[in-house]
VEXDREN-2710 file (C-alpha; in Angstrom, 1 decimal):
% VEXDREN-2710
k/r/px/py/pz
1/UNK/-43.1/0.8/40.9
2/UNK/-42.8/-2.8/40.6
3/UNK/-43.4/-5.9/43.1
4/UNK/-40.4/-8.3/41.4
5/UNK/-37.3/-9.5/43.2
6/UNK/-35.1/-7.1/41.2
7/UNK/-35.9/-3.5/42.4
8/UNK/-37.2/-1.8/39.4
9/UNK/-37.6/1.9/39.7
10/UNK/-39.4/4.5/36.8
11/UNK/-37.5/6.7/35.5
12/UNK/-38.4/9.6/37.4
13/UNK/-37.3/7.8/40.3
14/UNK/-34.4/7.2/39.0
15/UNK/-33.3/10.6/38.3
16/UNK/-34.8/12.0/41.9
17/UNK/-32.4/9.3/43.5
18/UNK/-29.4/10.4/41.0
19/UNK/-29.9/14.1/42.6
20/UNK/-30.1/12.8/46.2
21/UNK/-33.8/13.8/46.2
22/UNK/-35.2/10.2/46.5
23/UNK/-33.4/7.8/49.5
24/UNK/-36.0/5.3/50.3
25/UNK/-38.2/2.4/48.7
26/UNK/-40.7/-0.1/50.0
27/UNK/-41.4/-3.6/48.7
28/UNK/-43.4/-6.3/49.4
29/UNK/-41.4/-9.3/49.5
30/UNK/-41.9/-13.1/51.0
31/UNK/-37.8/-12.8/51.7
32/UNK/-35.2/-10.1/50.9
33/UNK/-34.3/-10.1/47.6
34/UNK/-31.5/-7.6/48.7
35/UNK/-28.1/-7.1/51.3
36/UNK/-27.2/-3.9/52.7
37/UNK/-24.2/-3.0/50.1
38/UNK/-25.5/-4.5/46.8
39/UNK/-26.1/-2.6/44.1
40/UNK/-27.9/-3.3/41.1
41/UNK/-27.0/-1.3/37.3
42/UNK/-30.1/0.7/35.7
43/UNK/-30.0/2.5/32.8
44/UNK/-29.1/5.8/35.0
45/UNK/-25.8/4.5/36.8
46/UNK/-25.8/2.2/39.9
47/UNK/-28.1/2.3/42.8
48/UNK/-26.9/0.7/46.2
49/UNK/-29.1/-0.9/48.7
50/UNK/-27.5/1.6/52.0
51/UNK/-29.9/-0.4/54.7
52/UNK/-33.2/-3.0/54.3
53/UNK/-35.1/-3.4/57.3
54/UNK/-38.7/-5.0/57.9
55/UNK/-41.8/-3.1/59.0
56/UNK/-45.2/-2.6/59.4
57/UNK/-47.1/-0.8/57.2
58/UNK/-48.3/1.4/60.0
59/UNK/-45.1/2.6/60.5
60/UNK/-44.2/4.1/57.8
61/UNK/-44.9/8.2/57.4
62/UNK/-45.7/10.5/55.6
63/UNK/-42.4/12.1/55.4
64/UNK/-41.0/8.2/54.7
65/UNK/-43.2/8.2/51.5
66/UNK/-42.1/11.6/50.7
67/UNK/-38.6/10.4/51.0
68/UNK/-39.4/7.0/48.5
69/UNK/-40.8/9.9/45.6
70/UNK/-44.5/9.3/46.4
71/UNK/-47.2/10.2/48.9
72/UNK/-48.7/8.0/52.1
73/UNK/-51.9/7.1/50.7
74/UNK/-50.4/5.7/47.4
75/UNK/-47.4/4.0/48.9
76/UNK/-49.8/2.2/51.5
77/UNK/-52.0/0.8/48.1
78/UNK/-48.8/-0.4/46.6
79/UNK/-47.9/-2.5/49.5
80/UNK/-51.1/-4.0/50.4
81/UNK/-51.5/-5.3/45.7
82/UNK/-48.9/-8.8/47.2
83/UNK/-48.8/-10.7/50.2
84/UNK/-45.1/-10.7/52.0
85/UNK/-43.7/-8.6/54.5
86/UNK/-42.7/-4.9/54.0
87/UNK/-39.1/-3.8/53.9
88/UNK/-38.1/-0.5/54.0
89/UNK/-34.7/-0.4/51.9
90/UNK/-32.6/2.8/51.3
91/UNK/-31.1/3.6/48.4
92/UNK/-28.3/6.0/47.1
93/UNK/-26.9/6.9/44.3
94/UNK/-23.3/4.9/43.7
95/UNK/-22.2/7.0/40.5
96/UNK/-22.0/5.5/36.5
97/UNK/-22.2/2.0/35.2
98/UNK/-18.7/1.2/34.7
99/UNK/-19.3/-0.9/31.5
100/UNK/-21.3/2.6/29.8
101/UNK/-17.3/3.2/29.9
102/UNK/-15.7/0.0/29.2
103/UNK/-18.0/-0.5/26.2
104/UNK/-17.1/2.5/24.3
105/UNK/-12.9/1.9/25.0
106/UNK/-11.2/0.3/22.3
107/UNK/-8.8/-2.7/24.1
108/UNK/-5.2/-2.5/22.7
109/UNK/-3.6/-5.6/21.7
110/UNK/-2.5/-7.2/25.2
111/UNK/-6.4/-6.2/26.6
112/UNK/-7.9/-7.9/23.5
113/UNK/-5.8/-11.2/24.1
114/UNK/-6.8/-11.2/27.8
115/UNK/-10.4/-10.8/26.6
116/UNK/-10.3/-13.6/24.1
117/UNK/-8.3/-16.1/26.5
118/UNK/-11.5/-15.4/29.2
119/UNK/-14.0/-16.2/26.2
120/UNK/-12.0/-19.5/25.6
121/UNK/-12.1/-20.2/29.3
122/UNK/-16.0/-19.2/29.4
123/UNK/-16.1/-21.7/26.5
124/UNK/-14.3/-24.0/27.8
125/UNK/-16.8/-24.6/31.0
126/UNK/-19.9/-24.1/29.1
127/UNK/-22.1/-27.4/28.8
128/UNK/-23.2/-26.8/25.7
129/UNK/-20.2/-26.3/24.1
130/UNK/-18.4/-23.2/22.7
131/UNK/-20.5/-20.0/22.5
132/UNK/-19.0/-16.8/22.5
133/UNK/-18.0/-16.5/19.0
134/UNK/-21.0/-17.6/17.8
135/UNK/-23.3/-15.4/20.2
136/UNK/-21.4/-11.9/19.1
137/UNK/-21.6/-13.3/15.3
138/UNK/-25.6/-13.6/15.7
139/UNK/-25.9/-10.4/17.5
140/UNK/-23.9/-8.5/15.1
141/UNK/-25.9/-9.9/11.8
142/UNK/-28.8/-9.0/14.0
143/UNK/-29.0/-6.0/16.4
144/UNK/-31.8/-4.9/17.8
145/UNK/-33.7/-8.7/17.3
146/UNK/-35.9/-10.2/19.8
147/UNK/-33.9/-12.7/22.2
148/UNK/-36.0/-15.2/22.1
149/UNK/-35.9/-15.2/18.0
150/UNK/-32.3/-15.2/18.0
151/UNK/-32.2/-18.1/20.5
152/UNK/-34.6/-20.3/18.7
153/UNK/-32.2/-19.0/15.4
154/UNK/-30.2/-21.1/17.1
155/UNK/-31.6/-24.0/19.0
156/UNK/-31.5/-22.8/22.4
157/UNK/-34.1/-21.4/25.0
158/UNK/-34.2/-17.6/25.4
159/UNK/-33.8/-17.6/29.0
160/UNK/-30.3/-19.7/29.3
161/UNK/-29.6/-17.6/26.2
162/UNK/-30.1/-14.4/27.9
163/UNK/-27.8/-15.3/30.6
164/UNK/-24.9/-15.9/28.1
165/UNK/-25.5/-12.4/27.1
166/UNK/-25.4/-11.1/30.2
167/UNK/-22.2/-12.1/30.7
168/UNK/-20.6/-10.8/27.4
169/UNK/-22.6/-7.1/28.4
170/UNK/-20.1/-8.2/32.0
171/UNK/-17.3/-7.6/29.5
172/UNK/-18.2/-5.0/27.8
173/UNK/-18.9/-6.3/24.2
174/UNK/-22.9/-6.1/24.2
175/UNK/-25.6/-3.3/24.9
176/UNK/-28.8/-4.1/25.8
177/UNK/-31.5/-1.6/23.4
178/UNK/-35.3/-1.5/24.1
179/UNK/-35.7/-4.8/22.1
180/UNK/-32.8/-7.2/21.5
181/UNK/-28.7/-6.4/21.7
182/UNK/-25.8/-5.0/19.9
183/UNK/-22.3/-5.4/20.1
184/UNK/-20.6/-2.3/22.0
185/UNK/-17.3/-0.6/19.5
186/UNK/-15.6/-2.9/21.8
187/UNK/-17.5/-6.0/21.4
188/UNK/-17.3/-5.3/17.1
189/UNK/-13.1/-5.2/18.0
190/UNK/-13.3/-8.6/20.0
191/UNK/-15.0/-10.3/17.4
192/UNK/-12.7/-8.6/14.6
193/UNK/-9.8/-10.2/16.3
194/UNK/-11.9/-13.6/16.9
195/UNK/-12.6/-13.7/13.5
196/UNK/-9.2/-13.5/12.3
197/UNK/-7.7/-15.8/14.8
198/UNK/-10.4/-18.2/13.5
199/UNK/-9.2/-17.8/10.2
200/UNK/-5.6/-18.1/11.2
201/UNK/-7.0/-21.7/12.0
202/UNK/-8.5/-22.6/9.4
203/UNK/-12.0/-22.2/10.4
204/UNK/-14.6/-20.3/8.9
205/UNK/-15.7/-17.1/11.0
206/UNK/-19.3/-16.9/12.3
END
């Protein structure tokens, strides 16, 4: 279990609340990090937040810790390791990660000029200059690299980097591995067809 703003569950509990068999989880937090309805993507599909509610550690039972994949007695230790108040949040099961799918579909021709047109508008609004190319150029001489390697590669600190990367995985065109990125089959056609239109212009592809 994990004390950040972002709920983090293991693995196992991520596959008891897949099957229904976990519902609940307790944090310690100074404020909600969460709203009844969000969801947040893990590795095992998309888990949404059903109801968050504060309480006090007395109040939760035995059957609640059952419910959260754990027993009274642990659950109680967990809460008490950070100051903040308890919430009691429920979670369900929301089905797939719908980029797992949009990652391995190969746009046709009128998807992949939609796609470029939003990178030239992310571009476009981006204080520091056009990225996109370059970013999916880096990560596909490099999969699997630290971020903060391939940042510093390129002048920039890992943590506005990573947020850029984020929002190509949004897309589609990157996967996150255990260390570093790659580009998805559809992130390696989006960069084919940025390449060429790049060399349709005269410029030389990153």
């Amino acid at each position: 279990m994990s004390q950040d703003g972002m709920v983090l569950f293991s693995n196992a509990d991520l596959e008891r609340i897949v099957s229904g068999e976990v519902d609940l989880a307790f944090r310690s937090w100074k404020r909600p990090m969460h709203a009844v309805g969000g969801r947040q993507r893990t590795h095992a599909g998309v888990v949404e937040f059903t109801a968050i509610d504060r309480v006090e550690l007395d109040e939760i039972t035995e059957s609640d810790a059952g419910r959260a994949g754990t027993d009274l007695a642990r659950l109680r230790r967990f809460l008490t390791t950070k100051p903040g108040e308890i919430y009691r949040i429920g979670v369900r099961y929301a089905g797939p990660d719908e980029r797992a799918a949009l990652r391995d579909r190969s746009p046709d021709g009128a998807e992949l000029d939609e796609i470029v047109e939003r990178l030239r508008t992310m571009d476009g609004r981006s204080r520091h200059g056009a990225w996109t190319r370059q970013h999916l150029s880096l990560i596909d001489r490099h999969p699997g690299e630290l971020a903060e390697t391939l940042a510093t590669s390129i002048g920039r600190d890992k943590l506005p980097f990573k947020a850029d990367i984020r929002r190509l995985k949004e897309l589609g065109l990157t996967e996150s591995l255990r260390v570093g990125y790659r580009l998805s089959p559809r992130g390696r056609a989006v960069l084919a067809r940025l390449r060429l239109t790049a060399s349709d212009a005269g410029w030389t592809p990153g």
